[in-house]
C-alpha positions as CSV (number, residue, x, y, z in Angstrom):
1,X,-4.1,-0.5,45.5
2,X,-2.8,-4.3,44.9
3,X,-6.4,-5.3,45.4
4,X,-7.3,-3.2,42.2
5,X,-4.7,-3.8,40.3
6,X,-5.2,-7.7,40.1
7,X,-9.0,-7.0,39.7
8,X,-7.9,-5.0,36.6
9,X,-5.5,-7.9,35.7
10,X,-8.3,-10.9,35.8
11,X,-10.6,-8.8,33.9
12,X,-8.4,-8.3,30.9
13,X,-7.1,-12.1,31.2
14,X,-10.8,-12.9,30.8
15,X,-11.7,-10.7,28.3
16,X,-8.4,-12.0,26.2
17,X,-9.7,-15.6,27.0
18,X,-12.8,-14.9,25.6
19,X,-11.7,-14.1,22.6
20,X,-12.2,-17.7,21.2
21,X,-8.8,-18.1,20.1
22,X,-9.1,-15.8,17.5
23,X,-6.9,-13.1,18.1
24,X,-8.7,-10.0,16.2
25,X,-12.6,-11.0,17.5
26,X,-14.4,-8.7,19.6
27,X,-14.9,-10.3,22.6
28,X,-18.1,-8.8,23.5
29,X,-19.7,-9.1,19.7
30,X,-17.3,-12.1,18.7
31,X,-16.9,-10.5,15.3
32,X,-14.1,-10.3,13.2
33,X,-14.2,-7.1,12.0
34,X,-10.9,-5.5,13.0
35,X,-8.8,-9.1,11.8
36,X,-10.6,-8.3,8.2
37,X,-9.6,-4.4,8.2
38,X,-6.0,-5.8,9.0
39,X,-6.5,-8.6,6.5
40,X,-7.4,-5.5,3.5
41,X,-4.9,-3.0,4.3
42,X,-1.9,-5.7,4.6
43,X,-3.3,-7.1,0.8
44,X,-3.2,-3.8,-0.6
45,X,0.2,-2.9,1.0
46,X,1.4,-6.4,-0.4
47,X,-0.5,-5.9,-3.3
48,X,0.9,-2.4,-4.4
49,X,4.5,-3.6,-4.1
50,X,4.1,-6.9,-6.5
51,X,2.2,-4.2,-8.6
52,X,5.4,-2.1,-9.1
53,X,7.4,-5.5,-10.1
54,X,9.0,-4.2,-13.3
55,X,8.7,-8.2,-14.8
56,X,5.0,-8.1,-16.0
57,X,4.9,-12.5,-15.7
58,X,6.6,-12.0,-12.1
59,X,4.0,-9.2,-11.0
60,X,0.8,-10.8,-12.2
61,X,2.5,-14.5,-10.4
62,X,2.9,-12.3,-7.1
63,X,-0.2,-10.7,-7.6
64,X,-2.3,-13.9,-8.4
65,X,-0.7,-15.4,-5.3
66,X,-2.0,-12.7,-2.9
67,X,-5.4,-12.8,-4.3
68,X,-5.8,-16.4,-3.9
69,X,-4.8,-16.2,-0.4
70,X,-6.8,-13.3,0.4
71,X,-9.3,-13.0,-2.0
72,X,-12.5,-15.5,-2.7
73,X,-12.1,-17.6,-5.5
74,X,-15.2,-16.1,-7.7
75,X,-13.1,-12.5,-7.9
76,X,-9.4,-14.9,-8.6
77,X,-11.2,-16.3,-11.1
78,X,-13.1,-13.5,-12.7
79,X,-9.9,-11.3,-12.5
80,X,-7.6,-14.5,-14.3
81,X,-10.4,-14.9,-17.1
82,X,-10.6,-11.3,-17.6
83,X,-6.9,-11.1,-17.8
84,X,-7.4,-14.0,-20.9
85,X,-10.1,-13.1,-22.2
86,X,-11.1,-9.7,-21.5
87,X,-9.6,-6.1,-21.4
88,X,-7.3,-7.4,-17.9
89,X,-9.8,-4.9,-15.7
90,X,-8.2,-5.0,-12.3
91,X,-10.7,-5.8,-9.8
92,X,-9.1,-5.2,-6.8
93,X,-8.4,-1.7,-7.6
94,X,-11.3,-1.2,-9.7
95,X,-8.8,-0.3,-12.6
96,X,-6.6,2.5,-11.1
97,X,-3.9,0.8,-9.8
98,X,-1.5,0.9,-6.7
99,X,2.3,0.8,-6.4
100,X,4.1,0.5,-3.8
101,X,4.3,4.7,-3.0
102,X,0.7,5.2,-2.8
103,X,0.2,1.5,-0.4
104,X,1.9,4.2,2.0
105,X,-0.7,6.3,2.1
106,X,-3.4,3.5,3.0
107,X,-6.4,3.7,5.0
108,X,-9.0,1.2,5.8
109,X,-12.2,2.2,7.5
110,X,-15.6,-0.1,8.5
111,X,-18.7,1.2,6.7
112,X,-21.9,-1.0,7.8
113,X,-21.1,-4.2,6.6
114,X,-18.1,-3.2,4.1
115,X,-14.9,-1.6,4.6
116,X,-13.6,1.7,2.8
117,X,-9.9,1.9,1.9
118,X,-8.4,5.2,0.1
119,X,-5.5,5.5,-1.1
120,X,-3.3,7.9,-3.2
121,X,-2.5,7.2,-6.2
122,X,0.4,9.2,-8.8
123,X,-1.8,9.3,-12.3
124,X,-1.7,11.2,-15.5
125,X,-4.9,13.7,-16.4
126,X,-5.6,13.5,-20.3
127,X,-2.7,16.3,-21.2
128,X,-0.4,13.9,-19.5
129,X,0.4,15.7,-16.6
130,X,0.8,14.3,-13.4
131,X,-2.1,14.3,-10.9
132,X,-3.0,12.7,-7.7
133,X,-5.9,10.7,-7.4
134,X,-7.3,9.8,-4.7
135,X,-8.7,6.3,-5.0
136,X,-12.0,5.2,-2.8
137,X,-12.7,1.7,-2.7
138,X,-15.8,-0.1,-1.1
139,X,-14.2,-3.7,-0.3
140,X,-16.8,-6.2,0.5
141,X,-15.8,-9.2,2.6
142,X,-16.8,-12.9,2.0
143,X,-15.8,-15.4,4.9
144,X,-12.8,-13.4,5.5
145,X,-12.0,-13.2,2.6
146,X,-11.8,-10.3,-0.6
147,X,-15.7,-10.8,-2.4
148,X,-16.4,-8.0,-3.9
149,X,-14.4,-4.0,-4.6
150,X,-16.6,-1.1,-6.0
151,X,-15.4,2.1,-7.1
152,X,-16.7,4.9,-4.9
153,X,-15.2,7.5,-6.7
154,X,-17.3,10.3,-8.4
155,X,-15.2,9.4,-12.0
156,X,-12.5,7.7,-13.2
């Protein structure tokens, strides 16, 4: 029974170990897939609450701040220059938008070579009244980092 147990013990110290000091790799594949599922859904949990920042300057700072940290600097720069220039599209959302309610409702799943987050999200239909949405986001990763967010949903 000991003999077993310390068998199981060096087998998880070495698969730990082999993890290359990166605490989220597979240690059999050495990818990174489950650190950059973490990565998404803590952005988009962080995201939704600087969203819901009733101070427009203060929530666009906040927001701005988590992009450049997990975002690549092509979509940080499209989304600022949009904001300038353009119609202020949110790319990160594809234009629906998140608050801090619907970042509860979060879910992050790995598609191929993507990840697929869904989310709820409290809308208004064009009569005004209040709908859910359910939002359905392909998030493409970069170096670890935010690259690319298409809409999956059938309409917006």
């Amino acid at each position: 029974m000991k003999k077993g147990f310390w068998v199981i013990a060096c087998i998880m110290a070495l698969m730990a170990c082999s993890k290359g000091g990166s605490p989220s790799a597979n240690p059999l594949t050495g990818n990174n897939e489950e650190g950059d599922g973490n990565k998404i859904l803590s952005f988009y949990r962080q995201y939704g609450k600087a969203f819901s920042m009733k101070d427009m300057r203060q929530s666009f700072a906040k927001c701005d701040s988590l992009m450049a940290v997990y975002c690549s600097a092509e979509l940080c720069r499209d989304t600022k220059e949009d904001r300038l220039h353009g119609v202020a599209y949110e790319f990160v959302a594809c234009n629906y938008g998140i608050d801090e309610l619907s970042s509860r409702t979060l879910q992050v799943e790995t598609e191929k070579d993507a990840y697929i987050v869904t989310y709820d999200f409290n809308d208004m239909d064009d009569r005004m009244q209040r709908k859910v949405r359910t939002v359905v986001l392909k998030v493409e990763m970069r170096n670890h980092k935010i690259h690319k967010v298409t809409d999956l949903a059938p309409s917006h």
